[in-house]
C-alpha positions in Angstrom: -166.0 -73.7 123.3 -164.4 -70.8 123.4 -163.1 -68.5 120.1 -159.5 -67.3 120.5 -157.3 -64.8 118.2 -153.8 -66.7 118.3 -151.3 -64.2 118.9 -148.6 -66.5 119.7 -147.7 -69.6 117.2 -148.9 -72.8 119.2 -147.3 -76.2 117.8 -150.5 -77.6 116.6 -153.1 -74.8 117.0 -151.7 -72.4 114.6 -149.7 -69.5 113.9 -150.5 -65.7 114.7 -153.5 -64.1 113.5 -155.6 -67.7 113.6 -158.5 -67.3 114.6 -159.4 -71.3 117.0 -161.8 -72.3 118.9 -161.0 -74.6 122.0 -162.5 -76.0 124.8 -162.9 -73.3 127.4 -160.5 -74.2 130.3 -157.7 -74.6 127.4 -158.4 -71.1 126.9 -159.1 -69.9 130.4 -156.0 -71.6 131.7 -153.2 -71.9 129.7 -153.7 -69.8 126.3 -154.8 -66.9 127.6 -152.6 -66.5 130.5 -149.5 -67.1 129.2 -150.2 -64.6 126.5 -150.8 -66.8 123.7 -154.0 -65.6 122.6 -156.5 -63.2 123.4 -161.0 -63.7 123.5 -162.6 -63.0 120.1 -164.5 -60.2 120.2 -165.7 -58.6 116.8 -163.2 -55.4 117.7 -160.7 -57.7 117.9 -161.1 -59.2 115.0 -159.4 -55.6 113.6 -156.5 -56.7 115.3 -155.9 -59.5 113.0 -154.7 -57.7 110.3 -152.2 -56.2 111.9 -151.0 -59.5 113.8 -150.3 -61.0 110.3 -149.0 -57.5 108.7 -146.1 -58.2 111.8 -145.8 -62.0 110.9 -145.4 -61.3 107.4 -142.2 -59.1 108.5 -141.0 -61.7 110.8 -141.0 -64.3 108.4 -138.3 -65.3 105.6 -139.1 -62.7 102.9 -138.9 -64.8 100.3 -139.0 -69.0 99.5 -135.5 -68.6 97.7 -134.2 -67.4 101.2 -135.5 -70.1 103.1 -134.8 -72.5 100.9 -130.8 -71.4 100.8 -131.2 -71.4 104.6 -132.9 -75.2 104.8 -129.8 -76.2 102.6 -127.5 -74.8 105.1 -129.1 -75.8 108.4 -129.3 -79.7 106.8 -125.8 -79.8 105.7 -124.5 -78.7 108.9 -123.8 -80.5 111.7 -123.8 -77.7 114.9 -121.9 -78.4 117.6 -123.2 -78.0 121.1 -121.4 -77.9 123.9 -123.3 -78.7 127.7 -122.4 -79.8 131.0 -122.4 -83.4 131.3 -121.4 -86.3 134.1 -119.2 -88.9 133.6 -121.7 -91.3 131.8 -122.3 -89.0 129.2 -125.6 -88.3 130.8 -126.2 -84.2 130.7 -127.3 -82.2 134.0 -130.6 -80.6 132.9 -131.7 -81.0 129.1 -131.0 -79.1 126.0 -133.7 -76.3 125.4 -135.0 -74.7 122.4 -132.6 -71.8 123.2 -129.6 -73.2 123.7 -130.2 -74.9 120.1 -130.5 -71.7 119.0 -127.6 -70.3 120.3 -125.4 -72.8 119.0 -126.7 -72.1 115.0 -125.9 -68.6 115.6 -122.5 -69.2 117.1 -121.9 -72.0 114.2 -122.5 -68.8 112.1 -125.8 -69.8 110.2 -128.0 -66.8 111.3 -130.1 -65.9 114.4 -133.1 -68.3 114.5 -136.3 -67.3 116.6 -136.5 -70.6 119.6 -140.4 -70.9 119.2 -139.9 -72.0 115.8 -137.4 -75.3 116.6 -138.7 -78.0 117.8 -136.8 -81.2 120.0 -139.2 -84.3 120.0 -137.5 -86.4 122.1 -135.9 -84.6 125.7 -131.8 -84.4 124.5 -130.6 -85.9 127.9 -127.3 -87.6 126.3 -124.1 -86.3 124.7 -124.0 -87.5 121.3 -125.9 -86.8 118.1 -129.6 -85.5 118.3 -131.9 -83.6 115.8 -134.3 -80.9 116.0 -136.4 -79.8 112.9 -136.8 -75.6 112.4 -140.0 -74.0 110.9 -138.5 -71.9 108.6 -142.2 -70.9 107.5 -145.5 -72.8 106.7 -144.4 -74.5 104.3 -141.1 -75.4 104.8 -139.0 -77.2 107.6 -135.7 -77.9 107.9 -134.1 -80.7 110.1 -130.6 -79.7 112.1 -128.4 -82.8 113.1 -126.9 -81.3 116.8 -123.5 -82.6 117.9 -123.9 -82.9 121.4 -120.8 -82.9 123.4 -119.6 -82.7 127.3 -118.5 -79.2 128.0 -114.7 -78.5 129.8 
């Protein structure tokens, strides 16, 4: 087992500044390359801090915020716009990204795309949901209007 500092959030892992432990190869192969963590190492561990100190910045600064913000996402349906054949059956998927993309053009505030998630692949026009980790403690679930673009 190795012991990681998350620097990264990692659906089901953690958020930023965790400190995990995970079998070696997870680490060795795929966390550490892709720069989602980096090998615990007591001088590291100093690094911490300041991993939450930038987390804390990123995040909603306060639960009234996020809480206005849930209660927009949920009573808005965004609208989402992709190329599509004649079945209604999209070329591709819709990513994180382009979810995002579409709340800021619907005019509901820049959202970061590591923080939505899609649980089934969107490979259809019609309507889909994503939920949104707003912070720890609070999600929000966006109903997307998926259309077939002109």
């Amino acid at each position: 087992m190795s012991k990681l500092i998350l620097t990264h959030e990692v659906t089901g892992l953690g958020a930023p500044g965790d400190i995990i432990e995970v079998k070696n190869g997870y680490a060795r192969n795929y966390l550490i390359p892709q720069g989602f963590g980096v090998a615990w190492s007591r001088g590291a561990e100093k690094q911490v801090e300041q991993i939450k100190a930038a987390r804390a910045a990123r995040e909603l600064a306060t639960l009234e915020e996020a809480q206005a913000l849930k209660a927009a996402l949920e009573s808005t349906k965004v609208k989402l716009a992709v190329k599509a054949g004649a079945e209604g059956r999209l070329f591709g998927s819709v990513k994180t990204v382009h979810v995002a993309d579409a709340v800021a053009a619907a005019g509901l505030g820049q959202i970061d795309k590591r923080k939505i998630e899609i649980s089934t692949p969107i490979k259809s026009v019609g309507q889909h949901e994503a939920s949104v980790r707003l912070r720890d403690d609070l999600s929000a679930v966006i109903t997307l209007q998926v259309v077939a673009a002109k």
